[in-house]
Residue frames as qw, qx, qy, qz and C-alpha x, y, z in Angstrom:
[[0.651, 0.190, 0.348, -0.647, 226.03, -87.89, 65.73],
 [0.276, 0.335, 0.871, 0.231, 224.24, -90.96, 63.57],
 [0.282, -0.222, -0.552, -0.753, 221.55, -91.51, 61.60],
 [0.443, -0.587, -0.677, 0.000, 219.51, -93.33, 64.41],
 [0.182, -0.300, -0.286, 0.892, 220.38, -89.90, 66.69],
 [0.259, 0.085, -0.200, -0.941, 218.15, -88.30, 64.28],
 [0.447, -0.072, -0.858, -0.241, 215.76, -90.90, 64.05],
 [0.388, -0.408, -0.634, 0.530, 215.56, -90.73, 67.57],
 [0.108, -0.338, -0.288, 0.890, 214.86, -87.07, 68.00],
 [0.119, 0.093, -0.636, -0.757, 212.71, -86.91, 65.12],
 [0.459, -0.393, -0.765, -0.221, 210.14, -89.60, 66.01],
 [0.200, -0.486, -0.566, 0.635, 209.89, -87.84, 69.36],
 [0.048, 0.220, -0.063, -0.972, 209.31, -84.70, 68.01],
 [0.233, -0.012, -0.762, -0.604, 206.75, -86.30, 65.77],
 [0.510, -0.269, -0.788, 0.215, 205.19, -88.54, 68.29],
 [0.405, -0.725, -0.109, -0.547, 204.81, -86.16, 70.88],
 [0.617, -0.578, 0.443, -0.298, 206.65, -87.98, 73.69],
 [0.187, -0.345, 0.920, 0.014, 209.00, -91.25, 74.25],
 [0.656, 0.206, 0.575, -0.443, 205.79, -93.36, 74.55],
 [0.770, 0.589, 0.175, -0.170, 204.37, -93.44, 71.07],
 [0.417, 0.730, -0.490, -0.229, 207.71, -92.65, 69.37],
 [0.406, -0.238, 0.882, 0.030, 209.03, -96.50, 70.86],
 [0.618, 0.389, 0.650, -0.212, 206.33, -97.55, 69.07],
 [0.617, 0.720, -0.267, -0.169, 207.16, -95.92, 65.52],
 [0.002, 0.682, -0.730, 0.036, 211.16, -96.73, 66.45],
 [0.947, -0.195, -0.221, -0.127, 209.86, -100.53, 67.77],
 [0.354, 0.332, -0.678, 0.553, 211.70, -99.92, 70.80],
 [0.479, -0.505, -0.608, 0.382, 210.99, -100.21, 74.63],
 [0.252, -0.956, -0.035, -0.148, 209.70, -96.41, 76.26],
 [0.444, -0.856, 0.080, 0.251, 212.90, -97.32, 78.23],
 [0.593, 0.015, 0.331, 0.734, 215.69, -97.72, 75.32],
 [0.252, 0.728, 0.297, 0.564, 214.05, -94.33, 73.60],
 [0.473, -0.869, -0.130, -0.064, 214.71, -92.83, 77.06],
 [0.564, -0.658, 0.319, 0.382, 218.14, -93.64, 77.46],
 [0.589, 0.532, 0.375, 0.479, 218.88, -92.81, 74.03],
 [0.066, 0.860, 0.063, 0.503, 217.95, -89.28, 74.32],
 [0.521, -0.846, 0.053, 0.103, 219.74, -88.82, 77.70],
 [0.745, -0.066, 0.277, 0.603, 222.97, -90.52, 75.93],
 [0.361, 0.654, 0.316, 0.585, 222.57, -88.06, 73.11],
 [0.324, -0.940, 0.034, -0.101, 221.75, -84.75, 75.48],
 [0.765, -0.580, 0.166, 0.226, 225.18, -86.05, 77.60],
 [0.598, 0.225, 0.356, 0.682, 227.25, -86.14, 74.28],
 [0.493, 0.450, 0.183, 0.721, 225.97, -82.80, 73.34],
 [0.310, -0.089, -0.316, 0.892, 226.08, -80.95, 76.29],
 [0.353, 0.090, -0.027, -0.931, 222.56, -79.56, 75.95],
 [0.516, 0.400, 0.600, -0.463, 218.59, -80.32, 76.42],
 [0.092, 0.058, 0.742, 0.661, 216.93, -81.29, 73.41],
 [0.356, -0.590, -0.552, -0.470, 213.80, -81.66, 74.87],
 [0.197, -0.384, 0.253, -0.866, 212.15, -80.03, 78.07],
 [0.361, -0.373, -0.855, -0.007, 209.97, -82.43, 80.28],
 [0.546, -0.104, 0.211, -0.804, 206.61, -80.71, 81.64],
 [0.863, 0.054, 0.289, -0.412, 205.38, -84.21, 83.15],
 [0.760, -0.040, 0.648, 0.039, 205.11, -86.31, 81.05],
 [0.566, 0.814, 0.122, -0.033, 205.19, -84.57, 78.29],
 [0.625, -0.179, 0.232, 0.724, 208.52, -83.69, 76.16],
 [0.326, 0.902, 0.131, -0.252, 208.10, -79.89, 74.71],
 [0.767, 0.106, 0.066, 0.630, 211.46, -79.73, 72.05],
 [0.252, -0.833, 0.089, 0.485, 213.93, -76.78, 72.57],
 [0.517, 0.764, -0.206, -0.327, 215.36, -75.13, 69.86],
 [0.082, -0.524, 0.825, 0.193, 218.62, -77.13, 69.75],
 [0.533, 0.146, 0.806, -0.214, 215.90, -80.15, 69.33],
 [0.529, 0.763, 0.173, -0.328, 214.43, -78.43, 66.19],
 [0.021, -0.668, 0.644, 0.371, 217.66, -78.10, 64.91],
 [0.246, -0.317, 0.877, 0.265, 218.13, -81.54, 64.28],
 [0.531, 0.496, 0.596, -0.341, 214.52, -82.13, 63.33],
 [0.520, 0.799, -0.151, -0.262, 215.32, -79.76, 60.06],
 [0.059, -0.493, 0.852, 0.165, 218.60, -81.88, 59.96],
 [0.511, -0.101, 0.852, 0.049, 216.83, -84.71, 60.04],
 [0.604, 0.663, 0.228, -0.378, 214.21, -83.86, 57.20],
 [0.353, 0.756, -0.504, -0.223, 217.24, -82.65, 54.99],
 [0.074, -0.595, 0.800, -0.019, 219.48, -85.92, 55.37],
 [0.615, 0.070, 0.547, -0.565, 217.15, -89.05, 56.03],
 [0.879, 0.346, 0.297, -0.137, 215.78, -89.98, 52.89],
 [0.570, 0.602, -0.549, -0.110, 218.93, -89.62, 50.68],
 [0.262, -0.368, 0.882, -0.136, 220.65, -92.02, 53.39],
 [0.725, 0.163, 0.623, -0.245, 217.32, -94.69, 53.64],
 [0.781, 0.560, 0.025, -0.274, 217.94, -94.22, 49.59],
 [0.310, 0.574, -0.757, -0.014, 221.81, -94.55, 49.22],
 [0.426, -0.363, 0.753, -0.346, 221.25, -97.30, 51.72],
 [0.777, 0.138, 0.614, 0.015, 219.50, -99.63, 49.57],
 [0.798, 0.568, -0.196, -0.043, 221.04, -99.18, 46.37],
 [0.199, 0.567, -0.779, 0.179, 224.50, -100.11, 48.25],
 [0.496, -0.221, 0.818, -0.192, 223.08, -103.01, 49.73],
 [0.809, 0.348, 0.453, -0.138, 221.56, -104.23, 46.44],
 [0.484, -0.373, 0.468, 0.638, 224.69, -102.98, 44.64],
 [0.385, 0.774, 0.502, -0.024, 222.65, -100.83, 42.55],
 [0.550, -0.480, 0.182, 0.659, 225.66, -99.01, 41.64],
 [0.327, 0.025, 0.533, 0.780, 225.15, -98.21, 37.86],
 [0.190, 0.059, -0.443, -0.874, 223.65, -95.89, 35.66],
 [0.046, 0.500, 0.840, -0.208, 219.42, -96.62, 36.73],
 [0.117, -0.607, -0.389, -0.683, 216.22, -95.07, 35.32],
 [0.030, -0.089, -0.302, 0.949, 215.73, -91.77, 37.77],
 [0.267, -0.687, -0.603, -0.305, 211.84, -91.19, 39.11],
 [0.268, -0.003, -0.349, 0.898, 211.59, -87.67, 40.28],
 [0.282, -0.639, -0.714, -0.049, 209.03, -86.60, 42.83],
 [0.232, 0.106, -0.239, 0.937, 207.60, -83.32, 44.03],
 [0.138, -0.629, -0.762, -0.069, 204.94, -82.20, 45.57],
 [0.165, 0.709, 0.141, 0.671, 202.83, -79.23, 46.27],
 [0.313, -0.758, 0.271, -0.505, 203.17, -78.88, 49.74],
 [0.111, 0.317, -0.905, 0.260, 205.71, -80.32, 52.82],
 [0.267, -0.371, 0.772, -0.442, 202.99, -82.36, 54.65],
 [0.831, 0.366, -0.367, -0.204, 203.09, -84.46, 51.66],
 [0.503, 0.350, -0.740, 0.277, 206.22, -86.02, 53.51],
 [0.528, -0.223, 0.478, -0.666, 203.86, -86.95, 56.28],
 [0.885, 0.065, 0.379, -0.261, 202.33, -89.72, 54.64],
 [0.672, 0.512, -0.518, -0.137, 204.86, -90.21, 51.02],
 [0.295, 0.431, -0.836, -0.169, 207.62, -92.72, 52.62],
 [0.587, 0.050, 0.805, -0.069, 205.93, -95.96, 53.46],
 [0.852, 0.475, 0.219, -0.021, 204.34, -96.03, 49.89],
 [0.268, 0.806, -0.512, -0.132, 208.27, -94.79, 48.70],
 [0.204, -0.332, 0.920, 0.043, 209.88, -97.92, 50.61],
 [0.734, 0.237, 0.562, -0.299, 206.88, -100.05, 49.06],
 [0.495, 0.834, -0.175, -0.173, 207.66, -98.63, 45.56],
 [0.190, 0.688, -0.699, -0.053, 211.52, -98.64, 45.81],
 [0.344, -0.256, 0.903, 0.012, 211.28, -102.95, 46.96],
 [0.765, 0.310, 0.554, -0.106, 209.20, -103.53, 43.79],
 [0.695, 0.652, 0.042, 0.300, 211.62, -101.69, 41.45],
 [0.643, -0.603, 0.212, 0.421, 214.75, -101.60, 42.65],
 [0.620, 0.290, 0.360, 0.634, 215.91, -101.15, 39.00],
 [0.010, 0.858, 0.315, 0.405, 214.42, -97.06, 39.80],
 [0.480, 0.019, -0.330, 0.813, 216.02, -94.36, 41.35],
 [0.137, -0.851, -0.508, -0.012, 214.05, -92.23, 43.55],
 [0.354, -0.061, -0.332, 0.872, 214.98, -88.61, 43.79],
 [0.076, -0.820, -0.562, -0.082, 212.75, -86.17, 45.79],
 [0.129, 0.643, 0.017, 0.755, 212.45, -82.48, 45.06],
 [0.429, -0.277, -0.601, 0.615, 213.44, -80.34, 48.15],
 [0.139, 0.063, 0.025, -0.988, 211.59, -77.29, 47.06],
 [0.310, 0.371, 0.670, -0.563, 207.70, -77.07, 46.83],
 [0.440, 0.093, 0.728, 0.518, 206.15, -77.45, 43.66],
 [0.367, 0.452, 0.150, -0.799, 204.70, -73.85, 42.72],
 [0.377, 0.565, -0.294, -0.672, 204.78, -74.34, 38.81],
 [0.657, -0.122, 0.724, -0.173, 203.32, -77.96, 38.07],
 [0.741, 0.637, 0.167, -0.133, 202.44, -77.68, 34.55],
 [0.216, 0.821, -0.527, 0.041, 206.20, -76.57, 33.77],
 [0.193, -0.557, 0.808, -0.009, 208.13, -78.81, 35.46],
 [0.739, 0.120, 0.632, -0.201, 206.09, -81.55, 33.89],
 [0.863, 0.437, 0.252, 0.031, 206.43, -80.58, 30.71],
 [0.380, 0.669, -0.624, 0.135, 210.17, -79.79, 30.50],
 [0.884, 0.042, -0.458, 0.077, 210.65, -83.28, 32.44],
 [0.244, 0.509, -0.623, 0.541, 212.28, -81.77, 35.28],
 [0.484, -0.175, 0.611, -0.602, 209.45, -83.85, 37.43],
 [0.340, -0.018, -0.770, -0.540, 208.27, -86.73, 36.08],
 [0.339, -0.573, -0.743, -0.070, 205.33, -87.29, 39.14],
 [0.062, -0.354, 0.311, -0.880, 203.74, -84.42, 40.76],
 [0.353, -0.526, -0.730, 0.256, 201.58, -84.69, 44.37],
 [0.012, -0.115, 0.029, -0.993, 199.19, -82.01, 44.25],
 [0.062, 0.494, 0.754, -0.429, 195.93, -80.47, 45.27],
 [0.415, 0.737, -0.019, -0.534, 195.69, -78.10, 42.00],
 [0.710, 0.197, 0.588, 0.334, 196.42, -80.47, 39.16],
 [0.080, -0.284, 0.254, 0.921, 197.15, -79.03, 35.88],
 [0.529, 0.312, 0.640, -0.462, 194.62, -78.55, 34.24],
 [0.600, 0.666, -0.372, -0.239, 196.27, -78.81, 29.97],
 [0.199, -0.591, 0.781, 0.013, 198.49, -81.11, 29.08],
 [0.712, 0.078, -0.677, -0.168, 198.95, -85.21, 27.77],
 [0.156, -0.366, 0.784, -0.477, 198.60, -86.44, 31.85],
 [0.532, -0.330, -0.718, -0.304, 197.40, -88.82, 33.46],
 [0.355, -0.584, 0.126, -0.719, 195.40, -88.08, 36.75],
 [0.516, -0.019, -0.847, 0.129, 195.23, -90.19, 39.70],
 [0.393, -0.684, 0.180, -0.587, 192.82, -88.90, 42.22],
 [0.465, 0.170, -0.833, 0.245, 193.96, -90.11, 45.61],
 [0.303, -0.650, -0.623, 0.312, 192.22, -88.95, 49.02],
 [0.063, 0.730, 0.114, 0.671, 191.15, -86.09, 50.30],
 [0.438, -0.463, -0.466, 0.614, 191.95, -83.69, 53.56],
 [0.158, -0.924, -0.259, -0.231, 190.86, -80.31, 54.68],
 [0.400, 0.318, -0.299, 0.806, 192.97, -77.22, 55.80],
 [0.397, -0.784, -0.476, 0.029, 192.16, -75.83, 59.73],
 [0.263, 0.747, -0.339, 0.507, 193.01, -73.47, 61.54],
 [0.811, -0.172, -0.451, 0.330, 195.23, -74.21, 64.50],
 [0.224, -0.780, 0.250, -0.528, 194.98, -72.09, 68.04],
 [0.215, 0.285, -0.775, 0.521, 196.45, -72.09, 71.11],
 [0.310, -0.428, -0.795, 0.298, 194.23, -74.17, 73.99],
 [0.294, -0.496, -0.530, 0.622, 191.80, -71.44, 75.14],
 [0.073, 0.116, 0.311, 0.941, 192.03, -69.18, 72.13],
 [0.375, 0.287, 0.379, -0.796, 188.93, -66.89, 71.66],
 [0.422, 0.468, -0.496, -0.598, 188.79, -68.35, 68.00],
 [0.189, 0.027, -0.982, 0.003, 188.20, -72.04, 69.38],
 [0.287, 0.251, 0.765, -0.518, 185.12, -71.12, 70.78],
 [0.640, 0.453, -0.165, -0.598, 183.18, -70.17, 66.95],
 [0.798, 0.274, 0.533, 0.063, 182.18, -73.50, 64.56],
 [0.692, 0.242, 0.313, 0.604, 184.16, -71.86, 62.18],
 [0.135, -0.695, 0.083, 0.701, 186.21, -68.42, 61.20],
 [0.597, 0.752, 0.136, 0.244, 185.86, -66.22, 58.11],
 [0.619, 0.458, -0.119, 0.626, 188.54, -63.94, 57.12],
 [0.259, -0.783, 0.014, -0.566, 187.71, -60.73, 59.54],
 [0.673, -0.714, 0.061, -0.184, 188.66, -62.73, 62.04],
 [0.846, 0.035, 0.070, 0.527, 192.18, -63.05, 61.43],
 [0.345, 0.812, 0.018, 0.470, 192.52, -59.30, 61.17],
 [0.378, -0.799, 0.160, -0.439, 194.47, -59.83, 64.43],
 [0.961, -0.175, 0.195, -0.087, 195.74, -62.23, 64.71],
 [0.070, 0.706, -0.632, -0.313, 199.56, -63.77, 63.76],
 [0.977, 0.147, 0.081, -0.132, 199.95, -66.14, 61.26],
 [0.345, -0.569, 0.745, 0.034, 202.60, -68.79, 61.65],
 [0.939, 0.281, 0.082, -0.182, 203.24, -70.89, 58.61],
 [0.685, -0.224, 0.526, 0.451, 205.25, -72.95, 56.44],
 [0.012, 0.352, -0.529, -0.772, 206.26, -72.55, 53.03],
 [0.540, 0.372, 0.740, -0.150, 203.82, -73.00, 50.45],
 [0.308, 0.229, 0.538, 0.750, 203.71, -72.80, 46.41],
 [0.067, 0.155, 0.154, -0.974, 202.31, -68.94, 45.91],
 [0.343, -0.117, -0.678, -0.640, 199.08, -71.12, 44.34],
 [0.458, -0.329, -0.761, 0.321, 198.06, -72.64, 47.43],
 [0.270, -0.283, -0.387, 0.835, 198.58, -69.36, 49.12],
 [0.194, -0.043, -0.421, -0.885, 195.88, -67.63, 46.66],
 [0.381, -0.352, -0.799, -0.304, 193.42, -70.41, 47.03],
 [0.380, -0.530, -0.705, 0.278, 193.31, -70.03, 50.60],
 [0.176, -0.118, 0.057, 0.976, 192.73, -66.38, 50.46],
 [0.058, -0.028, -0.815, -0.575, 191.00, -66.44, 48.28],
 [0.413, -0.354, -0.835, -0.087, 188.56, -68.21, 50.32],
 [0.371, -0.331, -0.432, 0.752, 189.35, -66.06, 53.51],
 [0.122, -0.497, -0.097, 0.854, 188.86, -62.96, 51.75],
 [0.459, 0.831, 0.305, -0.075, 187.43, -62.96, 48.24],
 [0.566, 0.660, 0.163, 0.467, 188.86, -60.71, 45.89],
 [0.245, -0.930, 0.000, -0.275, 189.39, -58.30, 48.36],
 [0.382, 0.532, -0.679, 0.332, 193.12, -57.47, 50.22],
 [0.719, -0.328, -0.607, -0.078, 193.87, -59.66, 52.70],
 [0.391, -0.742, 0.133, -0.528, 193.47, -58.28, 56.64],
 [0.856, -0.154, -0.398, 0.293, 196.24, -60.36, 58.62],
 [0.706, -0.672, 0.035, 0.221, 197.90, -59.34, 62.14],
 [0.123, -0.703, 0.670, 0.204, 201.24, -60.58, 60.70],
 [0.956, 0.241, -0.131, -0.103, 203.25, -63.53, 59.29],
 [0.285, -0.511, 0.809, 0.061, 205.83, -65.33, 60.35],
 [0.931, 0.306, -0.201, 0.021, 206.74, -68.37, 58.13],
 [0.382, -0.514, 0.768, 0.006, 209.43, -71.28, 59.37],
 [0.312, 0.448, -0.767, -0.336, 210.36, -74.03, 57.77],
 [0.191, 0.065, -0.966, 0.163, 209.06, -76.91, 59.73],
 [0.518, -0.464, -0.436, -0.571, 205.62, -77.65, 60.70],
 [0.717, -0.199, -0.619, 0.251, 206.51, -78.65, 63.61],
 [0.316, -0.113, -0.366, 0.868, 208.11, -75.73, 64.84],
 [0.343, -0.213, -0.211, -0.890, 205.27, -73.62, 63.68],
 [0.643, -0.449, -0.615, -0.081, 203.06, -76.08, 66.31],
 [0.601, -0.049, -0.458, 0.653, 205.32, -75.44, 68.71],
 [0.181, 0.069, -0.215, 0.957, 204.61, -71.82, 68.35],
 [0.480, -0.370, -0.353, -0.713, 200.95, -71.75, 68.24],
 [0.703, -0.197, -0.627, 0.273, 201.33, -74.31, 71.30],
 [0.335, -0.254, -0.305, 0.855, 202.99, -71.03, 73.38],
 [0.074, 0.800, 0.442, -0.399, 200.25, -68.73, 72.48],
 [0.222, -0.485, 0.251, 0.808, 202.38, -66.72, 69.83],
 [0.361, 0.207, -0.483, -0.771, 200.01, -66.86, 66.80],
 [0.755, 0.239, 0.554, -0.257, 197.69, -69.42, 65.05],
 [0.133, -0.444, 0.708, 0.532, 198.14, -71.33, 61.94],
 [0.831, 0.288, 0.034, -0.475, 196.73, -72.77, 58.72],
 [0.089, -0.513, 0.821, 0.233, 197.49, -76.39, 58.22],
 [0.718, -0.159, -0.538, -0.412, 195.94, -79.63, 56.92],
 [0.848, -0.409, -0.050, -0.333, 194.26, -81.46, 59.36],
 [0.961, -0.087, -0.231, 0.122, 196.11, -84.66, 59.40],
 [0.539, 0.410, -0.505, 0.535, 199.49, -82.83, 60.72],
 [0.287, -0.613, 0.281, -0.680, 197.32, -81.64, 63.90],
 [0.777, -0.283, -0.506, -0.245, 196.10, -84.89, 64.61],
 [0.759, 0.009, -0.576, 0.302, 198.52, -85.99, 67.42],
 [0.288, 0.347, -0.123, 0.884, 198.20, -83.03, 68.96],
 [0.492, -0.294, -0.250, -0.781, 194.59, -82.43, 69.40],
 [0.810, -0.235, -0.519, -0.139, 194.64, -85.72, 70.86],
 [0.494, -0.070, -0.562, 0.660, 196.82, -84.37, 73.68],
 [0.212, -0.838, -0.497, 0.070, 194.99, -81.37, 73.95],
 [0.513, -0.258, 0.037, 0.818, 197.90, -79.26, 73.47],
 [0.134, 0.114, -0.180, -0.968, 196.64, -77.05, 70.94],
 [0.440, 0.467, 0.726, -0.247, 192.60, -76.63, 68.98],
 [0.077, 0.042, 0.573, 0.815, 191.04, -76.21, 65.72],
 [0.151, 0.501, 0.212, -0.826, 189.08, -74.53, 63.63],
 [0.583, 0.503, 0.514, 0.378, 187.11, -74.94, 60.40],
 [0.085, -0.305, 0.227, 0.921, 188.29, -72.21, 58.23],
 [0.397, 0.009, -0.206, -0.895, 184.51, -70.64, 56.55],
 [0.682, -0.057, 0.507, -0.524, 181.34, -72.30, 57.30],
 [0.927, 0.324, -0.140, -0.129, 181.87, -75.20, 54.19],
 [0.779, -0.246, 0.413, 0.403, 185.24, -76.29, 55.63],
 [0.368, 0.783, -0.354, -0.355, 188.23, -75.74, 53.09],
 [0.851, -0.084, 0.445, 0.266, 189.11, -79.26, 51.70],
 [0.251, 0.609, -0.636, -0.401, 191.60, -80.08, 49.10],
 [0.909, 0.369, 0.136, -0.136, 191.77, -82.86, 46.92],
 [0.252, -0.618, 0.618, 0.416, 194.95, -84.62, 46.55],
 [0.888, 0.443, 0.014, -0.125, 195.76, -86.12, 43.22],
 [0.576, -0.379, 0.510, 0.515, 199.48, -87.80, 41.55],
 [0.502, 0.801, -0.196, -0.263, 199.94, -86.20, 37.90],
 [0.346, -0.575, 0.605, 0.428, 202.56, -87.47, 35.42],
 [0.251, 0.445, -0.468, -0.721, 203.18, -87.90, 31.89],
 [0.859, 0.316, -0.044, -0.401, 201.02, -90.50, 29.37],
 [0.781, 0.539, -0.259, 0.183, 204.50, -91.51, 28.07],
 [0.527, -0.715, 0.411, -0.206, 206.33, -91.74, 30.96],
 [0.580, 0.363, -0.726, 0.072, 209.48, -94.31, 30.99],
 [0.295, -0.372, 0.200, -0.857, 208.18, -94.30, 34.47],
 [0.650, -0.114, -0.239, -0.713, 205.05, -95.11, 34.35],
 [0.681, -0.205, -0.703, 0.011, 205.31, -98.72, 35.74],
 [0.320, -0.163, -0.635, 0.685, 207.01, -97.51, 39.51],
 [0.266, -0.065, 0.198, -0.941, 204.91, -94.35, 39.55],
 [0.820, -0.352, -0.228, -0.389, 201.13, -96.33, 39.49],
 [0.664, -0.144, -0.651, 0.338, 203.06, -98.80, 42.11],
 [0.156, 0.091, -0.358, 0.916, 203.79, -95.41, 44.09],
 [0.389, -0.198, -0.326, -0.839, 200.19, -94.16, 43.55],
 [0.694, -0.225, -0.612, -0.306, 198.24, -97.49, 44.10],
 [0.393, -0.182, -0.689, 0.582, 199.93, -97.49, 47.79],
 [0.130, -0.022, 0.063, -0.989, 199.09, -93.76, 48.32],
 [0.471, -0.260, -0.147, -0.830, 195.28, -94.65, 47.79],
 [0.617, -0.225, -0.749, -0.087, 195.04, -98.10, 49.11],
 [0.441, -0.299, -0.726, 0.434, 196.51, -96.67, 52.18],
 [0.244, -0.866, -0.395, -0.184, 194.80, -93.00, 52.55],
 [0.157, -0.821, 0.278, -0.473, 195.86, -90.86, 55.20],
 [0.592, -0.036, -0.722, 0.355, 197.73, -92.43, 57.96],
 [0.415, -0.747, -0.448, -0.264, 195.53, -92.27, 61.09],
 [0.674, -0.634, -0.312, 0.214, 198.30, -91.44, 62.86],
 [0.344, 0.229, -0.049, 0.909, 200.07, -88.31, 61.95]]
């Protein structure tokens, strides 16, 4: 396999079908077609399933998706410091954030960042960022992307936009037909998530339930947001995510949402990082993208 194999299987997955992903890939519907058929043929197995027109991915398809997550940005990163023969010994900006579908909207403002300071090494944290005050002040992060800032400390704050967490049923559910669910109505219900820092996972409780224990079906938790679509897609549960990861979905009609309590549960994203930062120039470059551009209308 390549990198553009992933690439390829990736932006479908993303995308939702050949169509739109030519259009991330700036290829032709019919080179992103015979791509994936080359690729299937090589590995002896379906990646994706075709209902119509539609492409539904199969597990061997997921696979590579979590390959592609893991593998991706160190390449797009080794890739330009060996073509600008960045080779030596470079100040090191390390990013982390507090939840994955931060990496929904971070790399266009990363590849904006990394071609006004090439002299900076980007490395991003692979683990979710539970304990933001810590890892800020023992330097083992020097920008955090969060939605619970700290709330001590010499930082500086950067509010950026803001998005709301829904819940996500299968087409038809009985829960798509209420303007919005409280906890009680999850007391049945499986939830299918991703990972998230055990702060997050309070808040939204929190909300759900108050003080009181929380009344869930079940939980299943996968790594990928994607796959966790997937499953809410087949009827096997429902899920809390932010908004913007449903988007592409909704718009197919594949799956529906929910506000989660009758005030909606936004969040507030913000970028944190030290006063005294050695930093400090790339990270506002990083930042200033992040708010000029907002969400991206199309995730």
């Amino acid at each position: 396999m390549e990198a553009r194999d992933l690439r390829l299987v990736q932006a479908i997955a993303e995308a939702g079908g050949a169509t739109r992903a030519a259009k991330q890939l700036h290829l032709s519907q019919s080179a992103v077609s015979h791509q994936l058929r080359g690729l299937e043929e090589r590995l002896g197995l379906p990646l994706f399933s075709r209902n119509g027109r539609r492409l539904v991915i199969t597990a061997a398809g997921q696979r590579l998706v979590e390959l592609a997550h893991q593998v991706l940005a160190p390449m797009l990163q080794t890739e330009l410091e060996l073509r600008r023969g960045l080779l030596q010994e470079r100040p090191k900006l390390r990013v982390a954030t507090q939840c994955y579908t931060a990496y929904h909207w971070l790399p266009k403002a990363l590849l904006v960042m990394g071609a006004e300071h090439p002299e900076v090494e980007l490395l991003l944290s692979q683990e979710v960022l539970d304990d933001t005050l810590g890892a800020l002040q023992e330097g083992r992060v020097d920008l955090a992307l969060c939605v619970r800032p700290p709330e001590r400390g010499t930082f500086k704050r950067v509010a950026l936009f803001k998005d709301e967490m829904l819940l996500a049923v299968p087409r038809g559910h009985a829960l798509a037909r209420k303007a919005y669910v409280e906890g009680c109505d999850l007391a049945e219900q499986t939830l299918i998530q991703t990972n998230v820092t055990s702060a997050e996972r309070d808040r939204v409780l929190r909300v759900l339930f108050g003080s009181g224990p929380p009344t869930i079906g079940g939980v299943l938790r996968l790594p990928v947001a994607e796959a966790v679509l997937d499953l809410v897609q087949a009827g096997m549960g429902v899920s809390i995510l932010a908004g913007f990861t449903l988007r592409s979905r909704l718009v197919r009609g594949d799956i529906e949402a929910v506000r989660l309590t009758k005030r909606g549960l936004p969040r507030s994203w913000s970028g944190v990082f030290r006063k005294d930062s050695p930093v400090a120039a790339p990270i506002r470059t990083l930042l200033g993208e992040l708010k000029h551009a907002g969400l991206p209308r199309g995730s």
